[in-house]
C-alpha positions as CSV (number, residue, x, y, z in Angstrom):
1,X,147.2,321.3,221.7
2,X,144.8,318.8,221.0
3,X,141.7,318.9,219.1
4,X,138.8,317.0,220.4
5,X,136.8,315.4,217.9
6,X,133.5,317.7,218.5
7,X,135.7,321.2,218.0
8,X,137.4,319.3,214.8
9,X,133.6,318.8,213.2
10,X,132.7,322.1,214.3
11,X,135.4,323.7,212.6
12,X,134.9,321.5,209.2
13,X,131.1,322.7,209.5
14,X,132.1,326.1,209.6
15,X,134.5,326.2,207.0
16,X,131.9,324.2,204.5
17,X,128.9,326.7,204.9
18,X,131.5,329.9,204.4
19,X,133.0,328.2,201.6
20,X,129.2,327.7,200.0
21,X,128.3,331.2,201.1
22,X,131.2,332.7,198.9
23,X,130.4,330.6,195.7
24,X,126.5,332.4,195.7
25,X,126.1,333.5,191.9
26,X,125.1,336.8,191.6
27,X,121.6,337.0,189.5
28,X,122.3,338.2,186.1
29,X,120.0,341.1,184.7
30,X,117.9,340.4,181.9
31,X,117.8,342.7,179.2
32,X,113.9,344.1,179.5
33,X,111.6,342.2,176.2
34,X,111.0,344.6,173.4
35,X,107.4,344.9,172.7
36,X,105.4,342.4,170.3
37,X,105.6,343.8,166.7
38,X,102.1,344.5,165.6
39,X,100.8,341.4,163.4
40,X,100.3,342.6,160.0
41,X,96.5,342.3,158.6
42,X,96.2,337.9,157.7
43,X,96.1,337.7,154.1
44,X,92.3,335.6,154.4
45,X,92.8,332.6,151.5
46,X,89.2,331.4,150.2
47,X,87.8,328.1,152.2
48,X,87.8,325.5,150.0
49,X,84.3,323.7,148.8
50,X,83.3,321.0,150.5
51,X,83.9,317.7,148.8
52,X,81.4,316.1,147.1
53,X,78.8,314.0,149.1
54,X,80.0,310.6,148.8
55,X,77.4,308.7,145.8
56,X,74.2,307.5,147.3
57,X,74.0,303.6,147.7
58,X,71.7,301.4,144.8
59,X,68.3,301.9,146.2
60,X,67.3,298.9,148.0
61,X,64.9,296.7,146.0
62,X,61.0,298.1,146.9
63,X,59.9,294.9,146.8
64,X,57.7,292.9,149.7
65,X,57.2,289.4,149.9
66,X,53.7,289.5,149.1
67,X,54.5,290.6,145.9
68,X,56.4,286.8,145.1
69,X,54.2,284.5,143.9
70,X,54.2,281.0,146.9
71,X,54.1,278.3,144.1
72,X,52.3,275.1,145.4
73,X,53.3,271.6,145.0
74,X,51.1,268.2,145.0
75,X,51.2,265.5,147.6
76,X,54.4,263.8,148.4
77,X,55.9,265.7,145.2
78,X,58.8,268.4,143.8
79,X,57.5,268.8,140.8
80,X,56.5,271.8,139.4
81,X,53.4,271.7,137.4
82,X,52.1,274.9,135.1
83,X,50.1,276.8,138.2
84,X,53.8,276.6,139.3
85,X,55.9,277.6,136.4
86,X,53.2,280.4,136.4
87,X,53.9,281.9,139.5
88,X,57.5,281.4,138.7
89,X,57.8,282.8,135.4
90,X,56.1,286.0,137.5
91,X,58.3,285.8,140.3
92,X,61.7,285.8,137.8
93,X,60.4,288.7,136.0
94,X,60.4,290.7,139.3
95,X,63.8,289.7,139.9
96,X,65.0,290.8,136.4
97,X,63.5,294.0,137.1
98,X,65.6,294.3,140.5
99,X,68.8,293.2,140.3
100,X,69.6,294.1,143.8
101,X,66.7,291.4,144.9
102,X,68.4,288.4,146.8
103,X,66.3,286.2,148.0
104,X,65.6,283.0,150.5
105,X,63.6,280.0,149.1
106,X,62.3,278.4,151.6
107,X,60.6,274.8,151.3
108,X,57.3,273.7,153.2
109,X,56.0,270.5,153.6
110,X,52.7,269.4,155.0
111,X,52.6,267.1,158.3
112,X,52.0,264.1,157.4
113,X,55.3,261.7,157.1
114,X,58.4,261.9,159.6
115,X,60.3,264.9,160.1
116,X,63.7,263.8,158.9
117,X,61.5,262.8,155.4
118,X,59.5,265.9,155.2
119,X,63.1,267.8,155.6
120,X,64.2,266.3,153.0
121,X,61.5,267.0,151.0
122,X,61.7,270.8,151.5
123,X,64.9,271.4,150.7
124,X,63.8,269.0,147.1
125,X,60.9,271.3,146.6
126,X,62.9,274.5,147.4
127,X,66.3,273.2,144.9
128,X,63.6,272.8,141.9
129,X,62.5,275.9,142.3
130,X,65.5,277.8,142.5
131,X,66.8,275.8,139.6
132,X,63.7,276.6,137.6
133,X,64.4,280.2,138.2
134,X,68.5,280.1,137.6
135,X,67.5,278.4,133.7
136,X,65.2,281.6,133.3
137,X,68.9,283.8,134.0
138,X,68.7,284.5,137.6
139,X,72.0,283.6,139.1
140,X,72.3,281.6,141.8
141,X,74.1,283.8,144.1
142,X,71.2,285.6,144.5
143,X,69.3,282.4,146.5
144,X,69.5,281.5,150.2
145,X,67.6,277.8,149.8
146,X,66.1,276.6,152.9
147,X,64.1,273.8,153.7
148,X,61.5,274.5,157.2
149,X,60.0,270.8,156.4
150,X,57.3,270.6,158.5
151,X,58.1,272.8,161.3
152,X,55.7,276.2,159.9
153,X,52.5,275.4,158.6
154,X,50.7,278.0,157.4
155,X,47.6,276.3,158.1
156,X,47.6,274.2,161.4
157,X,44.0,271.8,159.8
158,X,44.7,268.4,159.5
159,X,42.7,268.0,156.0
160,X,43.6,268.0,152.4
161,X,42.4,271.6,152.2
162,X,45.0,272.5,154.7
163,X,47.5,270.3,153.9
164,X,47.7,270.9,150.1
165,X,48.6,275.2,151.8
166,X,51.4,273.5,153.4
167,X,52.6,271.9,150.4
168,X,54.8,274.9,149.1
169,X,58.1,277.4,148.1
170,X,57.8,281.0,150.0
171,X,60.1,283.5,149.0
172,X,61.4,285.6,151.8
173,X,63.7,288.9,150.6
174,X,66.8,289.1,152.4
């Protein structure tokens, strides 16, 4: 007798689900969980202190820029006359007594002359200065020199009272 192709796939079909029903593991029993022992009481360890507050930064220097003395210069000039020096000698004694003062020197012309001149002359007026102050111990680093020429007047008159205002060294702490 001869198998036809459809009874032959039938028959495999068969014989592949009994053969899969017949390898079914049986579940295995679990053996039931004891309960939880009781925690014993925690043995409570003391926190330990906080550590220190980190040390407070150097105060910053109290000082305002209307307590530095604006030194003055004359017409078409970087030198630093005694009304200068004056104001100076002030100004390095209240850096002496805060070291943590840095400050920028800025140098003013009036506005007469060209603006590449008067630039120029600014940043003369504002090198004197700081070099005035670094032979009276004040080191250098503590400078930012800057040199606004002509650009901030403090007096916008176009006579010799305003001008000779113009004429000057501002310190500015930074």
């Amino acid at each position: 007798m001869k198998w036809s192709p459809r009874i032959l796939a039938l028959v495999a079909a068969l014989a592949l689900a009994l053969a899969g029903a017949g390898c079914a593991k049986k579940p295995v029993a679990t053996p039931p969980v004891p309960p939880a022992p009781t925690p014993a009481p925690a043995q409570t360890t003391p926190t330990p202190a906080p550590p220190p507050a980190p040390a407070p930064e150097p105060p910053k220097p109290s000082v305002a820029a209307s307590d530095l003395k604006v030194v003055y210069f004359g017409y078409d000039s970087f030198t630093l006359d005694d009304g200068a020096r004056s104001a100076l000698d002030s100004n390095a004694k209240l850096m002496r007594d805060n070291p943590a003062l840095n400050v920028s020197v800025d140098g003013h012309c009036d506005g007469r002359g060209t603006v590449e001149y008067n630039q120029a002359l600014g940043q003369k007026r504002a090198e004197a200065v700081q070099q005035y102050l670094a032979d009276q111990g004040i080191p250098a680093t503590r400078f930012r020199v800057i040199s606004y020429g002509k650009e901030r007047p403090v007096d916008e008159g176009h006579d010799e009272s305003a001008w000779a205002k113009n004429r000057r060294v501002e310190f500015t702490p930074r």
